[in-house]
C-alpha positions as CSV (number, residue, x, y, z in Angstrom):
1,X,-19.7,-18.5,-42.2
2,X,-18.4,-15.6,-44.3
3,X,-14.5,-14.8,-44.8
4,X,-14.6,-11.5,-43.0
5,X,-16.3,-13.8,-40.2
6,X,-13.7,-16.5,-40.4
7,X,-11.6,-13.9,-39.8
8,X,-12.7,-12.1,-37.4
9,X,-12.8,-15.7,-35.9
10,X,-8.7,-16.3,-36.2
11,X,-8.1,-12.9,-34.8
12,X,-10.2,-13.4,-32.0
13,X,-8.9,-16.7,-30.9
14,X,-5.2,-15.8,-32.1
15,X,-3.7,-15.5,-28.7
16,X,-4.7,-18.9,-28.0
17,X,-3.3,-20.3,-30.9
18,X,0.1,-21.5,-32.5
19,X,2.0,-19.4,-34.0
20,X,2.2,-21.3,-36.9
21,X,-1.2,-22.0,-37.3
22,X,-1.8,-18.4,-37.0
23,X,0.6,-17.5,-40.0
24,X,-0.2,-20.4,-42.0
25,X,-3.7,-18.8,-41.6
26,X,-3.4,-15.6,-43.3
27,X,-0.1,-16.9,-45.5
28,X,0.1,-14.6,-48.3
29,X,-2.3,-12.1,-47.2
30,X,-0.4,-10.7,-44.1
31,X,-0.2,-7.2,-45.3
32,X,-3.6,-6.7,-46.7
33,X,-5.2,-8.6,-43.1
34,X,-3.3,-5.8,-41.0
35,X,-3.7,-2.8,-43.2
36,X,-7.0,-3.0,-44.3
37,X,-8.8,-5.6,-41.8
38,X,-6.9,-5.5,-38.6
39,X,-5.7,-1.9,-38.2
40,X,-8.8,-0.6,-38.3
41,X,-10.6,-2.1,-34.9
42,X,-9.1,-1.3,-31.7
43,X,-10.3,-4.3,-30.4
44,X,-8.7,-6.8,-32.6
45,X,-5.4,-4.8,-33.3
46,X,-4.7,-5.1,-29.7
47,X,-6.2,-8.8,-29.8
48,X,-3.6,-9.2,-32.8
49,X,-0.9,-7.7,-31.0
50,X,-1.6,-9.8,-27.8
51,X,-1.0,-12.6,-29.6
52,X,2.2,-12.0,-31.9
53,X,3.7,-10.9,-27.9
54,X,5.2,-7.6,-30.1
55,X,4.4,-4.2,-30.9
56,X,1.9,-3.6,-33.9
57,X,2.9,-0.7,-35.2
58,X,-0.3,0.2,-38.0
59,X,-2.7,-0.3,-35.1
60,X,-1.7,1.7,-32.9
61,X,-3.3,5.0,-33.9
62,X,-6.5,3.0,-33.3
63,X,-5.7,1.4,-30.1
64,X,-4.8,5.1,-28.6
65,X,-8.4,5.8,-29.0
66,X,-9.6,3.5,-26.5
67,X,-8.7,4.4,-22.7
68,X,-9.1,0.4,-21.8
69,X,-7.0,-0.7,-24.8
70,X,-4.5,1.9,-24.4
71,X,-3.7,1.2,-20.8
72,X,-4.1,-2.9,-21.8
73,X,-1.5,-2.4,-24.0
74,X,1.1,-0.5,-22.7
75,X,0.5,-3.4,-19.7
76,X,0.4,-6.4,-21.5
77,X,2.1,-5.9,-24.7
78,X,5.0,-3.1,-24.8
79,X,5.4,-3.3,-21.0
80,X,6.2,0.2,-20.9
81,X,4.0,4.0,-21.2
82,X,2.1,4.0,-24.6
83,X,2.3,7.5,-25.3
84,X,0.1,7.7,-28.2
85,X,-2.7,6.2,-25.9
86,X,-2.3,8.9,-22.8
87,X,-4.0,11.3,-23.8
88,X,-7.5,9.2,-23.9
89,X,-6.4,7.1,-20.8
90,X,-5.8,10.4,-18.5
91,X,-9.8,11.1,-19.5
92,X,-11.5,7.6,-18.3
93,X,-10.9,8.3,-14.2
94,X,-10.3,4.3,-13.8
95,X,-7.4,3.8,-16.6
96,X,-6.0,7.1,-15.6
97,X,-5.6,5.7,-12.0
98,X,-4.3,2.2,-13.7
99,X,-2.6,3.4,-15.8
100,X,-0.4,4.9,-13.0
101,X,-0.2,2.0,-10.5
102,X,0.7,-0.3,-12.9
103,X,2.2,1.0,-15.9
104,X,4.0,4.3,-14.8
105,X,4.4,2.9,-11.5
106,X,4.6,6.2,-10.1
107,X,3.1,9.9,-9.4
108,X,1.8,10.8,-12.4
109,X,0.8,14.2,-13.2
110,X,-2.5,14.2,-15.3
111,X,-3.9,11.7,-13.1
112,X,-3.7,13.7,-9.8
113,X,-5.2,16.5,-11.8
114,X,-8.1,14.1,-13.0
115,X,-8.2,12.8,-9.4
116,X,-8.8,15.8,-7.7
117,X,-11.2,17.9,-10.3
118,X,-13.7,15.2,-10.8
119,X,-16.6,15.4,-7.7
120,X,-17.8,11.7,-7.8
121,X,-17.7,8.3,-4.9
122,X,-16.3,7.1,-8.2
123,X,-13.6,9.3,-8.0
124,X,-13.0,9.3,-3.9
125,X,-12.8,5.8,-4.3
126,X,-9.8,6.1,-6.4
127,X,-8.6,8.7,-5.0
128,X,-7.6,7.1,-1.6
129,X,-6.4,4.2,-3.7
130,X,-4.1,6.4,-5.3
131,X,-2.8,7.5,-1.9
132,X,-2.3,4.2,-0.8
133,X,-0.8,2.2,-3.7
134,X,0.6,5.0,-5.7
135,X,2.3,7.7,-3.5
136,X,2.3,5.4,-0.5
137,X,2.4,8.4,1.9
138,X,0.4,11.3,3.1
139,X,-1.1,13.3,0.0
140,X,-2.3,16.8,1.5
141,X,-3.6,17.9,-1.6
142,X,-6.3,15.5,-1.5
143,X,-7.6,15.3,2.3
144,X,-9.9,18.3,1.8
145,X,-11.3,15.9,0.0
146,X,-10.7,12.9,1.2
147,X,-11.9,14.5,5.3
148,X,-15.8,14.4,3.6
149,X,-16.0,10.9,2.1
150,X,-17.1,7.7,3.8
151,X,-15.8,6.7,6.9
152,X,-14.1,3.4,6.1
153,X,-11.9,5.1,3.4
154,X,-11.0,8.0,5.4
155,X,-9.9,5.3,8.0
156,X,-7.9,3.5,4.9
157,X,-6.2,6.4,4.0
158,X,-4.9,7.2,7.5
159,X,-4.1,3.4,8.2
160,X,-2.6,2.8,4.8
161,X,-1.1,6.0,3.6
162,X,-0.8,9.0,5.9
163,X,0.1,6.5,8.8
164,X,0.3,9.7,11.5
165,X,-2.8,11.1,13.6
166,X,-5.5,13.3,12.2
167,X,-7.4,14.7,14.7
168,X,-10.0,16.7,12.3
169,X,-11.2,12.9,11.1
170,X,-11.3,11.0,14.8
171,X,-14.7,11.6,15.6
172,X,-15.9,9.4,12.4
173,X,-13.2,7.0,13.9
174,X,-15.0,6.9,17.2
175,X,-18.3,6.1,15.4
176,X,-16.2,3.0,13.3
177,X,-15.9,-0.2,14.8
178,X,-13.3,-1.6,17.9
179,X,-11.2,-3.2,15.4
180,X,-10.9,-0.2,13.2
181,X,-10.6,2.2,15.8
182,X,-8.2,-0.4,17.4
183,X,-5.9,-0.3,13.4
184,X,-5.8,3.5,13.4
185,X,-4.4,3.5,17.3
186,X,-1.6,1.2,16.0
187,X,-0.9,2.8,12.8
188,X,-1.6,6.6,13.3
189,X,-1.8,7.3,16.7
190,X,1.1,5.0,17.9
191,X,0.4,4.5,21.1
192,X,-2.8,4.7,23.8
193,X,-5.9,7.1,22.8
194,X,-8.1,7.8,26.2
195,X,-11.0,8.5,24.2
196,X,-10.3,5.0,22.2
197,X,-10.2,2.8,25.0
198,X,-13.7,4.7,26.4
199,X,-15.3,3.2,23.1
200,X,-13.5,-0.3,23.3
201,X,-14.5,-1.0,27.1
202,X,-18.0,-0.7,25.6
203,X,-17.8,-2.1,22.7
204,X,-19.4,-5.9,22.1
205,X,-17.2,-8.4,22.4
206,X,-15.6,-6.5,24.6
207,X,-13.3,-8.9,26.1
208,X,-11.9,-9.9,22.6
209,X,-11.2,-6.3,21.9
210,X,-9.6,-5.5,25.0
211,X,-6.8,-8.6,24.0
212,X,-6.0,-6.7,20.9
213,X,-5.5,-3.2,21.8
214,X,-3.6,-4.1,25.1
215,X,-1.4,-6.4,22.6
216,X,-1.4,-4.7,19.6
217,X,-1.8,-0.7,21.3
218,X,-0.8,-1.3,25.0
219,X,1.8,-4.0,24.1
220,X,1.7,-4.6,27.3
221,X,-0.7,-5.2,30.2
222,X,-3.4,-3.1,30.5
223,X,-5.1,-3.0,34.2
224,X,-8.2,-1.2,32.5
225,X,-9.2,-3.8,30.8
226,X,-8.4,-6.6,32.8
227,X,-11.0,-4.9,35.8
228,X,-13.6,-5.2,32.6
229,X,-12.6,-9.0,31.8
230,X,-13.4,-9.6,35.9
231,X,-16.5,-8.7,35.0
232,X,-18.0,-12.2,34.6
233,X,-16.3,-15.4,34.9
234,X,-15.6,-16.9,31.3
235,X,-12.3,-17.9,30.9
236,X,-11.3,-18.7,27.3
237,X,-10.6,-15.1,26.5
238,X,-8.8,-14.4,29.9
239,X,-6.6,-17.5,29.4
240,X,-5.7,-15.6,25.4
241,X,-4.7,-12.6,27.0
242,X,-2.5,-14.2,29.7
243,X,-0.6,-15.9,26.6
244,X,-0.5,-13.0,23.9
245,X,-0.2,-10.1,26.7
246,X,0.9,-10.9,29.9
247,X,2.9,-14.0,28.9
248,X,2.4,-15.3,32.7
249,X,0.1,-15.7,35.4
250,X,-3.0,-14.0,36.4
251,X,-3.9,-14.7,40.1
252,X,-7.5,-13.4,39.4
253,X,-7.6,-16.2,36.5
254,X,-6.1,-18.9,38.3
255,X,-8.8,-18.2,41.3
256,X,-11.9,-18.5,38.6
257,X,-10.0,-21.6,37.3
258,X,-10.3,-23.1,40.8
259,X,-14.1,-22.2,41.8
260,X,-14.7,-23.4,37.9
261,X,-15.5,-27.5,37.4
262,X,-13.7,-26.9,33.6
263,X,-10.7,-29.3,33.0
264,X,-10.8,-28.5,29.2
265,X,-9.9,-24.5,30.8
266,X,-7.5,-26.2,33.7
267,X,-5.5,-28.1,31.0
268,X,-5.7,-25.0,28.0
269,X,-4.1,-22.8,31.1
270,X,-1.2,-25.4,32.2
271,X,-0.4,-25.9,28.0
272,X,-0.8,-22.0,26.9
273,X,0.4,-20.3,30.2
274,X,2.2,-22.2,32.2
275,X,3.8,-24.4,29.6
276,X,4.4,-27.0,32.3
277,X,2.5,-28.6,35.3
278,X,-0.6,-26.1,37.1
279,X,0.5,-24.3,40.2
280,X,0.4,-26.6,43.1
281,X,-3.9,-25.8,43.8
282,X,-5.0,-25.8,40.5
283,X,-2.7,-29.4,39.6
284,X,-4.5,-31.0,42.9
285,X,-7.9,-29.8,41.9
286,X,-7.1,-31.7,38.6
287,X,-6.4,-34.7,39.8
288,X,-9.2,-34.8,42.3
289,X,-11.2,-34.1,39.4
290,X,-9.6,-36.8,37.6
291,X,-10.0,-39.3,40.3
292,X,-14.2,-38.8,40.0
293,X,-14.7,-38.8,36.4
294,X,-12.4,-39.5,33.4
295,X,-12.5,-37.0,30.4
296,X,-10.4,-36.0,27.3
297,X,-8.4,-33.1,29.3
298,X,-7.8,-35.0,32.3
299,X,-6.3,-37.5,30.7
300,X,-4.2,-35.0,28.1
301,X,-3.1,-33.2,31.0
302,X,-1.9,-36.0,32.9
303,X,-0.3,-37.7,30.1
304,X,1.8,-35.2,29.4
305,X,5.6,-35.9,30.2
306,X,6.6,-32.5,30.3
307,X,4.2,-31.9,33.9
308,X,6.3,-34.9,35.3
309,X,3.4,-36.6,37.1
310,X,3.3,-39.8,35.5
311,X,3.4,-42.1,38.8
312,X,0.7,-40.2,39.8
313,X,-1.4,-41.2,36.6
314,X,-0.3,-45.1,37.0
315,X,-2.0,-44.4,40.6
316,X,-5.2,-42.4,39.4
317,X,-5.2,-46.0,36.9
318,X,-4.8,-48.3,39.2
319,X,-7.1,-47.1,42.0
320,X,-9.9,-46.6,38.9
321,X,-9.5,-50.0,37.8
């Protein structure tokens, strides 16, 4: 290995290094390693500067004219705006947007102007992400934009920045998914969307979708969709939204539960809903179940202190012994 590779080798690894070994290494020749060797590469003068955790002055006018080691710099090493390095960051359309989220940490003039000149996905990409993580708001300027790019990031921009309705950009909503449609409801409509809840009642899994909006959009029973969950008899789903929505009974349920042979659902009903022992039909159905066969949920539900039926379980045991 040469000397200039041997150095090259020190710089390179001089972040990971002591500090004394590094100056020890170059003991003597300091000067002549940063003014001739290590001011001269971008790469290493930042490298260099990493690693000393300081400023390095002579290499600066080198580092400024790289966009990625300009913004790495003002990041990682000053902690602060490198203005030297701007100029070249506000051209690269990925430091210019980094540059402002996490060195500025603010609106930053050139990069709006880069933002919005430069006709690339490249470009809308980092454009909504500019809305979202940098002015944390509606950006009007930009949805001209913004209203012709894909349909996810339109729905990211409304959910995460502009937060309020936009009707020009619903009917790509309609065509997204129930959950997204279900997010922008929550977050930009505030409140029910008729057209919305057409596109939920038809959506697949319907019944899982119809929880969420009525909790999350609804928050609160919606009829609608309980007349679409009566639709067939499966009960998991049903017994979620009498726990997240209703937060009570549901006669309709508690009639399946009966005609149903399921103590798992009898038991997950009396611990999620009812918190406490089954109303009267659905407890004796248990126990008449429990008296035939023994199973997990029989036995959890009868178990349980809190239903206050234990004499009634010492009875189911001794008559099954």
């Amino acid at each position: 290995m040469n000397m200039n590779s041997k150095i090259i080798s020190i710089i390179n690894h001089a972040q990971y290094s002591d500090r004394d070994a590094w100056e020890k290494a170059i003991s003597g020749n300091k000067d002549f390693f940063e003014r001739e060797f290590i001011a001269k590469s971008a790469h290493i003068s930042f490298d260099y500067a990493k690693s000393l955790g300081e400023r390095f002055s002579l290499g600066e006018k080198v580092i400024s004219e790289s966009a990625e080691k300009s913004y790495r710099y003002a990041k990682e090493v000053l902690l602060s705006r490198f203005e030297l390095g701007e100029e070249k960051v506000q051209k690269d359309i990925e430091y210019c947007y980094r540059y402002a989220k996490d060195v500025i940490k603010n609106r930053w003039e050139p990069a709006e102007k880069n933002l919005l000149n430069l006709k690339s996905s490249e470009a809308n990409e980092f454009l909504v992400s500019y809305a979202i993580n940098i002015i944390k708001s509606q950006w009007p300027e930009a949805e001209e934009r913004i209203k012709s790019i894909e349909p996810y990031r339109i729905h990211d921009y409304c959910v995460n920045a502009r937060k309020s309705r936009w009707e020009e950009v619903e009917p790509q909503i309609l065509n997204m998914s129930a959950t997204s449609i279900i997010d922008y409801c929550k977050n930009c409509v505030k409140g029910r969307w008729e057209k919305a809840e057409e596109k939920i009642l038809k959506s697949k899994p319907t019944h899982n979708f119809i929880v969420d909006y009525a909790k999350e959009v609804v928050c609160g029973r919606w009829v609608e969709g309980e007349k679409e969950m009566l639709t067939d008899k499966k009960v998991a789903i049903k017994i979620k939204y009498c726990d997240e929505v209703l937060e009570g009974r549901w006669k309709e349920l508690e009639d399946i539960l009966f005609e149903k042979e399921s103590t798992q659902r009898l038991y997950q009903y009396a611990k999620d809903v009812i918190k406490g022992k089954l109303p009267e039909i659905l407890h004796n159905k248990m126990l008449m179940i429990a008296m035939l066969k023994k199973d997990d949920w029989t036995n959890k539900y009868l178990k349980a202190k809190k239903y206050k039926i234990e004499k009634k379980l010492k009875l189911y045991e001794t008559n099954n012994a």
